[in-house]
C-alpha positions as MATLAB code, in Angstrom:
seq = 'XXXXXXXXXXXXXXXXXXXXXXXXXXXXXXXXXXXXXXXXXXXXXXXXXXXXXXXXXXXXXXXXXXXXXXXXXXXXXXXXXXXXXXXXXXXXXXXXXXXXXXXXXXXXXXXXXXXXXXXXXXXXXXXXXXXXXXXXXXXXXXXXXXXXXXXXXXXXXXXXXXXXXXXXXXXXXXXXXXXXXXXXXXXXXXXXXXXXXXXXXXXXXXXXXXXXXXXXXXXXXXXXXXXXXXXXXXXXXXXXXXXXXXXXXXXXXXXXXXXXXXXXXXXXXXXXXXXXXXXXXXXXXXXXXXXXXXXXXXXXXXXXXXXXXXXXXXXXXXXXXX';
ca = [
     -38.994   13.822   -9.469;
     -41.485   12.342   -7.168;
     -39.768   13.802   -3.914;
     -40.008   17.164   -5.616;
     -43.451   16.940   -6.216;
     -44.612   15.595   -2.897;
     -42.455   17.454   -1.443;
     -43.026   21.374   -3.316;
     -45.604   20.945   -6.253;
     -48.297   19.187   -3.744;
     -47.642   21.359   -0.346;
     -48.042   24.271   -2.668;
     -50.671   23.635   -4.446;
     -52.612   22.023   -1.754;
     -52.506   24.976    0.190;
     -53.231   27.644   -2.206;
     -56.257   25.436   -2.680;
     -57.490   25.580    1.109;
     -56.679   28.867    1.354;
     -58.892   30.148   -2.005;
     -61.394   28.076   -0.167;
     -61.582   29.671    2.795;
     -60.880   33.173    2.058;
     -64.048   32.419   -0.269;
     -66.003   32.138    3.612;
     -64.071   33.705    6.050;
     -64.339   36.873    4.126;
     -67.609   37.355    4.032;
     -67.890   35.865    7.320;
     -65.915   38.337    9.205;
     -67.579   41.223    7.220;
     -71.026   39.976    8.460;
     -69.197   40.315   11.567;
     -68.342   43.729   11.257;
     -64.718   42.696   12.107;
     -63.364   45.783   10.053;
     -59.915   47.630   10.275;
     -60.184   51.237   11.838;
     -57.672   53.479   10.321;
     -55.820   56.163   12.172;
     -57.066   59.981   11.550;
     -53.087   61.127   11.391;
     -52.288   58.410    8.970;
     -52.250   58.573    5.109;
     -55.609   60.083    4.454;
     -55.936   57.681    1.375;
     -56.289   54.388    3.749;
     -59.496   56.499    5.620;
     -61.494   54.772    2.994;
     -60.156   51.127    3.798;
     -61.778   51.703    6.994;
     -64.263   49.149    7.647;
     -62.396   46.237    5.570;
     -62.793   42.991    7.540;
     -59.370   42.035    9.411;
     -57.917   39.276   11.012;
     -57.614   37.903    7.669;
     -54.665   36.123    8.567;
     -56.672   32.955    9.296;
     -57.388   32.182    5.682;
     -53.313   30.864    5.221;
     -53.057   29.798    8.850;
     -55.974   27.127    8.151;
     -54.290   26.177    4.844;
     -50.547   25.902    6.276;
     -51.639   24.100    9.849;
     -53.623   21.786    7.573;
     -50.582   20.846    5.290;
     -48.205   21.223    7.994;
     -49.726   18.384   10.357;
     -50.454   16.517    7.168;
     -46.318   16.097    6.874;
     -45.800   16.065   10.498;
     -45.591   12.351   11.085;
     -42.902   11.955    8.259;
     -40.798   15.309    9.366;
     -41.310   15.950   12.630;
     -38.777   19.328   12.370;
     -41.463   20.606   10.970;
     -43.328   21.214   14.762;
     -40.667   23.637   16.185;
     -42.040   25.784   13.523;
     -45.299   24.995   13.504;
     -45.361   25.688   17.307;
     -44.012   29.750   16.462;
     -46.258   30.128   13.595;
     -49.420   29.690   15.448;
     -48.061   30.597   19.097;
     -47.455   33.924   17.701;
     -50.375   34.173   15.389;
     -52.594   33.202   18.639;
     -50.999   36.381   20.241;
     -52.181   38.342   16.952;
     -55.583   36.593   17.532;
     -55.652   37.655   21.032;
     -54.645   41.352   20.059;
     -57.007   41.706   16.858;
     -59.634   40.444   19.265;
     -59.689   42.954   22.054;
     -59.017   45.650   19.090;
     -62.279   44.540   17.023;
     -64.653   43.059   19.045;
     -64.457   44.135   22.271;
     -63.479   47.810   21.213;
     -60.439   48.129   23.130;
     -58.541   50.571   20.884;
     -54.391   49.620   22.129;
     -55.352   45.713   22.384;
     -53.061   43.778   24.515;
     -50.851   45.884   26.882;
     -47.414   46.408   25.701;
     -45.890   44.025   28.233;
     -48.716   41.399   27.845;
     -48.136   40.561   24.531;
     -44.237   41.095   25.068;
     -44.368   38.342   27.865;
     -46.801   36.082   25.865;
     -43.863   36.535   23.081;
     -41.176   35.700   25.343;
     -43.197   32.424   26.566;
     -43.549   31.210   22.700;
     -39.918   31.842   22.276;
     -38.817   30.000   25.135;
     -40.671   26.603   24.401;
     -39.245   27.247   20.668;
     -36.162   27.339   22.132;
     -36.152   24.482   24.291;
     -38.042   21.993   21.884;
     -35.494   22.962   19.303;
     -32.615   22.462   21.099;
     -33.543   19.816   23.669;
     -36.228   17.657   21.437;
     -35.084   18.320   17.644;
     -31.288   18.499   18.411;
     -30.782   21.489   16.318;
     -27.809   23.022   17.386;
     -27.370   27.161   18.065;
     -24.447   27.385   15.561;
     -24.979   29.694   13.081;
     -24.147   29.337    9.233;
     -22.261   32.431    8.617;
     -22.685   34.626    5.025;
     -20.160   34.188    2.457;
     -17.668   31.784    4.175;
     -18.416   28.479    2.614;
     -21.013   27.911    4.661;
     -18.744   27.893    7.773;
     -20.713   27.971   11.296;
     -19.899   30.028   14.614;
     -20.491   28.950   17.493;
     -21.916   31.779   20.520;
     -22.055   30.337   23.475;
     -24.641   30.862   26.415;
     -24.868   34.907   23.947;
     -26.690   33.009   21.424;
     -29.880   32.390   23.797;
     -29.744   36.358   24.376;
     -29.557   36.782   20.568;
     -32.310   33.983   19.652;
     -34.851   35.777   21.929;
     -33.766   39.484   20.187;
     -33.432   37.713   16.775;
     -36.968   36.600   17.418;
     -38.821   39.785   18.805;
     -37.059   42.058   16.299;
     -38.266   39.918   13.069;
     -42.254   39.252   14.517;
     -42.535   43.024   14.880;
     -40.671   43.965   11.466;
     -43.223   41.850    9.458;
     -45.930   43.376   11.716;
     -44.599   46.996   10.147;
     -44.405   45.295    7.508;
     -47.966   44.854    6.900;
     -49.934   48.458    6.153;
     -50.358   47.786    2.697;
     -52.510   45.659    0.443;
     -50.216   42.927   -0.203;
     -46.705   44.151    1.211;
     -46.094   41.837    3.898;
     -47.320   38.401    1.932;
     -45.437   39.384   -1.011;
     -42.410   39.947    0.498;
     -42.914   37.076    2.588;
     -43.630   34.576   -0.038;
     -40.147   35.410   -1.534;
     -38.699   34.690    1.775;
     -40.199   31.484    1.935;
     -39.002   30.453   -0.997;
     -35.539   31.159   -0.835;
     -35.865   29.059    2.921;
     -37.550   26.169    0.634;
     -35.593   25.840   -2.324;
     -31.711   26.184   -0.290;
     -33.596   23.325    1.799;
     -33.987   21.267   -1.814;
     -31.359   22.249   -3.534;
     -28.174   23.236   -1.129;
     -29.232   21.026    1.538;
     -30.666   18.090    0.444;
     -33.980   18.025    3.042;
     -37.409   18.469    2.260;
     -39.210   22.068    3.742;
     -42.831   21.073    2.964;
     -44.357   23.991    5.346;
     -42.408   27.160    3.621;
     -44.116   25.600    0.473;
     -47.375   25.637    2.004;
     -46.765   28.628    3.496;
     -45.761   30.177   -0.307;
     -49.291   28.143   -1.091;
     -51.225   29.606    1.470;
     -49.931   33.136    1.091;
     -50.633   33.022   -2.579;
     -54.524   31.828   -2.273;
     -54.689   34.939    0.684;
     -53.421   37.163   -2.040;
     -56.599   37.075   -4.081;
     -57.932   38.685   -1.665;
     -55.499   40.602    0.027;
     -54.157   42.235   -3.224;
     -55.010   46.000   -3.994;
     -57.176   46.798   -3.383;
     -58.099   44.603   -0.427;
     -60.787   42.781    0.371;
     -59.406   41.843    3.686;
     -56.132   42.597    5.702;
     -54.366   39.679    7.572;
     -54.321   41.787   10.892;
     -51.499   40.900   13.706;
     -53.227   37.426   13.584;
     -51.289   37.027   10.340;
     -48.404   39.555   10.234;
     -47.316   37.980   13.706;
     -47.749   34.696   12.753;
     -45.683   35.342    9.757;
     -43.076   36.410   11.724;
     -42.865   33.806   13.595;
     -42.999   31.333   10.498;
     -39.549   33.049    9.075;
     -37.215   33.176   12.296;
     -38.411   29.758   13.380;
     -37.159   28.093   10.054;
     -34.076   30.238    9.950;
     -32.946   28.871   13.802;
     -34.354   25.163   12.339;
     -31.749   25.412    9.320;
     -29.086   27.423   11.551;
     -29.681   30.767    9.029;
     -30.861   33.665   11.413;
     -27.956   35.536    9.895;
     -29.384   35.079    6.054;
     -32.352   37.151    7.816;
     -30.313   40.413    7.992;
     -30.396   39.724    4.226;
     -33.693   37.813    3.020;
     -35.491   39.893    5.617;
     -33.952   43.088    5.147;
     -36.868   44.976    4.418;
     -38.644   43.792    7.543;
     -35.563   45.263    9.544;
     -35.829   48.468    7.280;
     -39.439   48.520    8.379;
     -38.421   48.580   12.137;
     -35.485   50.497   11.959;
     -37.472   53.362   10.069;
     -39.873   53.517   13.131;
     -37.050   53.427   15.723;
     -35.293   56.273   14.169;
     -38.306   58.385   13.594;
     -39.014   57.804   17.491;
     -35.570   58.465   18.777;
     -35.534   61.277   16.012;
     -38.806   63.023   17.207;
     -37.842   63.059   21.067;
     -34.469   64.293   20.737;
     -35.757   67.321   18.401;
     -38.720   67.803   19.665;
     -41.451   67.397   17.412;
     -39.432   67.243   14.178;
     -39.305   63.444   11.912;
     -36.911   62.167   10.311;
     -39.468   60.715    7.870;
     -42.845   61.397    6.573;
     -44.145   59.116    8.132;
     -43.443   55.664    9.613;
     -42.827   52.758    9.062;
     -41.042   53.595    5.854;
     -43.403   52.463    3.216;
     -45.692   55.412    4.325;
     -42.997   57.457    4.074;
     -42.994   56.556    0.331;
     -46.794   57.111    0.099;
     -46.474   60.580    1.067;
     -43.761   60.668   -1.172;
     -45.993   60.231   -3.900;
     -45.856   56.710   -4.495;
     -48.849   54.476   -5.247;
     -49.706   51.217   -2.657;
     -48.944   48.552   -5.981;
     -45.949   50.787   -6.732;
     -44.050   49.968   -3.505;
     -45.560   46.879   -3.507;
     -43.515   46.179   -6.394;
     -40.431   47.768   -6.000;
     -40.530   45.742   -1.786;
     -40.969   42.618   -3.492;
     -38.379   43.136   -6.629;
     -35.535   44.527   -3.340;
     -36.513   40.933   -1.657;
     -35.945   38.369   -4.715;
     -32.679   40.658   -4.985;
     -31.675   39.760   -1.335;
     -32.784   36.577   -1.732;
     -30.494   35.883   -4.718;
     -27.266   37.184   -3.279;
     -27.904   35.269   -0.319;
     -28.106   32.257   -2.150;
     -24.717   33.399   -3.085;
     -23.860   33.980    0.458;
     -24.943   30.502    0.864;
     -23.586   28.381   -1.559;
];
């Protein structure tokens, strides 16, 4: 009972707490500073009045999971690899949300700045993992008994797409109040309890992540006092592939993380869809969760429903798992 609770009840709660704590500051803070979200004229006309809500919120759980996370860092040192992608590629949000808010520069980084600033996180991950933590490529494979394949030099190809393809699905993910941490806190803990329960190790930093995303929700709930900006959603993303390569599940993503691949998939088809007809889409709008919007839907509505499909994913891949 003791390993449980240092090992979930504390990181959890300890987190949350930090997190309350400094949404409670950086809030305010970053509305002082004007740091607000500018909202697209085409988009859903009911977000036009979120313009001006202070962004880059993302910090408030990034302070409250680094500060657990280096807290348990001497006693599992596994827990780095992930540490390293969780802030490497919420420092590339930082970087982005920068240029966007402060220094006015509407697109942010260039497309292939932040793509080779992605690739450059990934790599280290890579290396570190493999080279430092031992942690092997092999992949646990869905609904075989937990029975591994093995890709060869294809699985480096296949990290770096597996990585890319999740960081910008929970960056779609996030456009509304809540969306992407709710979803995201399910995701975590699915990642922490198989860690407890199926295999026997401790995953201290997907509690505190769960903790920290739960204090950010006070404030990132609808309606929002803050969004978590590509300094969060980013960083997020980079939180849930690293500890799927760390336990060997980047397949349980296709499932956990399905809605972050419907997110991106809905904005590739509408793309491909638009050019090839010219000027006609496939959807409302995209990502998919405007779609909905238009649709009729209410933000807490899909909110719901995004969150309800994820537990639901998350339970049969338990399944898938055990």
């Amino acid at each position: 009972m003791l390993r449980y609770a240092l090992t979930i009840v504390l990181p959890t709660i300890a987190a949350a707490a930090i997190s309350l704590t400094a949404g409670h500051f950086l809030v305010p803070f970053l509305a002082k500073l004007k740091m607000g979200q500018t909202e697209r004229e085409e988009g859903v006309k009911a977000h036009l009045s979120k313009a001006g809500t202070p962004t880059m919120g993302g910090l408030i759980f990034l302070i409250a999971a680094l500060l657990v996370g280096l807290f348990y860092l001497p006693v599992n040192p596994k827990i780095f690899p992930v540490l390293w992608m969780t802030f490497g590629f919420g420092a590339i949000g930082f970087i982005d949300d920068y240029l966007k808010v402060v220094l006015k520069r509407s697109d942010g980084l260039i497309a292939w700045q932040k793509l080779l600033l992605q690739i450059i996180v990934t790599a280290i991950f890579a290396l570190y993992m493999t080279k430092v933590s031992h942690v092997s490529l092999k992949m646990l494979v869905p609904f075989t008994n937990q029975m591994t394949i093995d890709l060869k030099w294809v699985a480096i190809p296949i990290l770096f797409i597996a990585v890319l393809g999740t960081v910008n699905g929970t960056n779609f993910t996030d456009g509304l109040d809540g969306l992407a941490s709710n979803v995201t806190i399910v995701v975590a803990l699915f990642f922490g309890l198989v860690s407890v329960i199926v295999f026997q190790t401790a995953d201290p930093f997907s509690f505190a992540m769960i903790g920290g995303l739960i204090g950010f929700l006070f404030y990132n709930a609808y309606p929002a006092k803050i969004f978590m900006g590509d300094t969060g959603s980013l960083a997020l993303g980079g939180y849930v592939i690293a500890t799927a390569y760390m336990k060997q599940m980047p397949l349980y993503v296709i499932i956990v993380g399905l809605i972050y691949l419907v997110e991106v998939l809905s904005v590739i088809i509408q793309v491909v869809y638009f050019k090839k007809t010219g000027g006609k889409r496939f959807f409302k709008m995209a990502p998919i969760h405007h779609h909905f919007e238009l649709c009729g839907w209410s933000e807490s509505r899909i909110v719901t429903v995004f969150s309800k499909i994820t537990i639901l994913l998350a339970m049969i891949a338990v399944i898938g798992l055990i």
